[in-house]
N, C-alpha and C positions, 0 to 999 in steps of 0.2 A: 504493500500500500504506500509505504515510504518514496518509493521510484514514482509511483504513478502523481500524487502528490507533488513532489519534485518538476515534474514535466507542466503540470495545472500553473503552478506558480512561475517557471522560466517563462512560457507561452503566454500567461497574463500580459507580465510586463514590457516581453515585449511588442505585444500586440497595444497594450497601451501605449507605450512609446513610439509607433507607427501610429497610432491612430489621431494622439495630441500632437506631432510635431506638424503632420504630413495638414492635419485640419487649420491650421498657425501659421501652414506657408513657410515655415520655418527652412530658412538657406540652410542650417546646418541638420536638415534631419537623417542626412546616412551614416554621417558621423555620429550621431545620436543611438541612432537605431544598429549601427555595426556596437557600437557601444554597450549597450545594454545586453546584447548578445554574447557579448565577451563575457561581459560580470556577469550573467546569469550562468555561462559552461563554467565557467570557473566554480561559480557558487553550486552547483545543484550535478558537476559530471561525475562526482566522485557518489552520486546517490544512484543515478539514473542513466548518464550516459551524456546527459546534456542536450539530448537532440532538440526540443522545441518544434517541431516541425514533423508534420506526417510525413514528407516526402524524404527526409531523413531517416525517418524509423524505417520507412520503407527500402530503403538504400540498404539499412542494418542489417531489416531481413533477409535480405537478401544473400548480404555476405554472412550471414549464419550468426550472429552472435546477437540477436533475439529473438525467442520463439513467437510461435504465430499468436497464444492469447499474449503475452504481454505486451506485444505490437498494437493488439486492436485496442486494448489497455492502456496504452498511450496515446494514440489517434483519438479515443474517447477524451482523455483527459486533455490534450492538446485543443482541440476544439471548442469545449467547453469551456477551457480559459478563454481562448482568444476570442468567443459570444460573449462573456463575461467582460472582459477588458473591450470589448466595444462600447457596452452599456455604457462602463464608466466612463469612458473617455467620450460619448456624447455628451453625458448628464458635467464632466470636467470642462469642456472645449468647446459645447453646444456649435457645432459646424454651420457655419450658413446654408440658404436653401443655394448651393453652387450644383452643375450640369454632373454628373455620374460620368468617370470614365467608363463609353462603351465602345466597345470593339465591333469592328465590319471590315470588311473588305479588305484591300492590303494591311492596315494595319492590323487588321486581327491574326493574318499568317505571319506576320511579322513578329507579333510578341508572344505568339505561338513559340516560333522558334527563339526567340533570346530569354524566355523563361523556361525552358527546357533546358536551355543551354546552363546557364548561370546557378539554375538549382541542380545541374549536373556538377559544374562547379562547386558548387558549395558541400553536395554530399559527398562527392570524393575530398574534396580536403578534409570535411569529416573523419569519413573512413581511415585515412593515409596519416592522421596526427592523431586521432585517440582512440583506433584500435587495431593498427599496425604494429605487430612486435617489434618491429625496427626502431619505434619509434616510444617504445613504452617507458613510463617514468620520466616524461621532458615537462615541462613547464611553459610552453611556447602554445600548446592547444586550443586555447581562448581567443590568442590574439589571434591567430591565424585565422579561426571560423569565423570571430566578428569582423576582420579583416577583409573579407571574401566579402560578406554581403556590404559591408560598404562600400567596397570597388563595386560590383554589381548595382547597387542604388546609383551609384555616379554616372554608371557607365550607359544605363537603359532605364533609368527612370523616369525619363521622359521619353521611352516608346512604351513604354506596357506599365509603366508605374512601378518596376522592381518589386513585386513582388515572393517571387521562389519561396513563397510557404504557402499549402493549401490553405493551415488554419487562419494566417495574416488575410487571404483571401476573401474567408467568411467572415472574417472580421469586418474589413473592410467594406464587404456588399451589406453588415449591417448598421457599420456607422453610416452608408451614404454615400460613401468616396468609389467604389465600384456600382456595375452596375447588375445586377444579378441575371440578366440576360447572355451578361457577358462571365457569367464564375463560371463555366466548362471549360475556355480557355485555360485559364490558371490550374485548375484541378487535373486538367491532362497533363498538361506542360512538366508542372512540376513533379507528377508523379512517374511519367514518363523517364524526365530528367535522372531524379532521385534512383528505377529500380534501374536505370544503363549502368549509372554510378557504381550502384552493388555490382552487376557485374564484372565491368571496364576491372573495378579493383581485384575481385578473383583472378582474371586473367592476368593482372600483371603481379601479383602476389600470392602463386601457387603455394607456397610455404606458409601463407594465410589460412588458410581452409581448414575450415573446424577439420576435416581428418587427419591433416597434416599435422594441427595443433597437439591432437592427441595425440598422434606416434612421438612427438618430438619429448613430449609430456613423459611417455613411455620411456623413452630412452636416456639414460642418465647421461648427462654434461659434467666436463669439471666448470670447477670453481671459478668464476669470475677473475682477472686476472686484475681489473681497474676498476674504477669508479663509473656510471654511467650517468644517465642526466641526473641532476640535484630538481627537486622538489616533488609535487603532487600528479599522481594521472587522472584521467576520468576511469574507474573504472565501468566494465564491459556489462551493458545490460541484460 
C-alpha cells in the first residue's frame, strides 16, 4: 500500500505543478514542472520506483520489474492523483474561460509523433538510470528524469503542449487546458512511446532480463574490489 500511496502523492504534485504554472502562463513552467519531478523521484523512488506516470509503469512492465497487478495498482493510483490535483489547482489558479488545446489535422499527426517520441525519451532514461545494474546505487537518477521532461517541455510544448504522461493528460482535459476530444492522442502516444521504451531497453541490455538477473543472482561473484556510486537508489518496484 506504501508504493501505491507513494505514486498518488508524486503524481498529485506534479500534476498540480503543470496545472498552476501552465494556467499563470508562467515563462518558467518546464523548469518548474522538470523540477518537481526531480524532488518527487528523489522523495518517493526509494518506496515505489518513482515513476508518476502510466506510460512509465508501462515501460517497467515491460522490462519485467513490475508485475501486472501492481502496475494496474499504480495506473489507478496515478490517475486519481492527477483528477485530484486538477481539482485543486482549478479551485488554487481558477483558469480563465481561455480556447482548449485541440488537435486536427497536421497538427494532430504531429504531436502524435513528438509525444510518442519524448515519452519514449523519458521512459528509457527511466529504465537506463534506476533500474539498470550498471547503473545501480548513483545518485544522478532524479536529475536526469526531471531533466528529460524539461528538455521535452522546451523543446515541443508549443506543438502538443508536452505533455508525455497519460495521467498529466486527464488532468489536464479536467482542468480545461486540453481538450477531451483531443485525450486519445496523448493516451496512445505516450503509451505507445512508454511500452517501445520497455522494449528498445531489453534489447540493448540482455544482461537486464529478469532471467538473466536471476542466473547472475545464482552465481557467486567475488568481492567488490572498489567503491561504486556514493548515495541512495530508487529501488525496483
Amino acid at each position: 500500500m506504501r508504493k501505491y500511496l507513494a505514486e498518488f502523492i508524486g503524481t498529485f504534485f506534479l500534476v498540480l505543478t503543470v496545472g498552476i504554472t501552465v494556467t499563470k502562463m508562467n515563462a518558467l513552467a518546464p523548469f518548474a514542472i522538470g523540477g518537481v519531478l526531480m524532488v518527487m523521484v528523489y522523495a518517493g523512488g526509494h518506496i515505489s520506483g518513482g515513476h508518476f506516470n502510466p506510460a512509465v509503469t508501462l515501460a517497467a512492465l515491460v522490462r519485467g520489474v513490475i508485475s501486472t497487478v501492481d502496475a494496474a495498482a499504480y495506473w489507478v493510483a496515478q490517475v486519481v492523483g492527477g483528477l485530484l490535483a486538477a481539482l485543486v489547482a482549478g479551485y488554487v489558479a481558477r483558469p480563465p474561460a481561455t480556447a482548449k488545446l485541440t488537435l486536427s489535422g497536421r497538427p494532430l499527426a504531429v504531436a502524435l509523433v513528438v509525444e510518442a517520441l519524448f515519452t519514449f525519451a523519458l521512459a528509457y532514461v527511466v529504465l537506463n538510470v534506476a533500474t539498470s545494474k550498471d547503473n545501480e546505487d548513483n545518485s544522478f537518477y532524479g536529475l536526469a528524469i526531471g531533466g528529460t521532461v524539461m528538455v521535452g517541455a522546451v523543446t515541443v510544448g508549443g506543438i502538443s503542449g508536452g505533455v508525455f504522461n497519460p495521467a498529466v493528460a486527464i488532468g489536464g482535459a479536467t482542468l480545461g487546458l486540453l481538450a477531451w476530444s483531443s485525450i486519445w492522442v496523448y493516451l496512445i502516444a505516450n503509451l505507445v512511446g512508454g511500452a517501445v521504451a520497455g522494449v528498445v531497453f531489453l534489447a540493448l541490455n540482455a544482461e537486464d532480463r529478469p532471467g538473466a538477473r536471476q542466473a547472475d543472482a545464482a552465481t557467486p561473484t567475488p568481492a567488490p574490489s572498489g567503491a561504486g556510486f556514493a548515495g541512495p537508489a530508487p529501488t525496483q518496484p
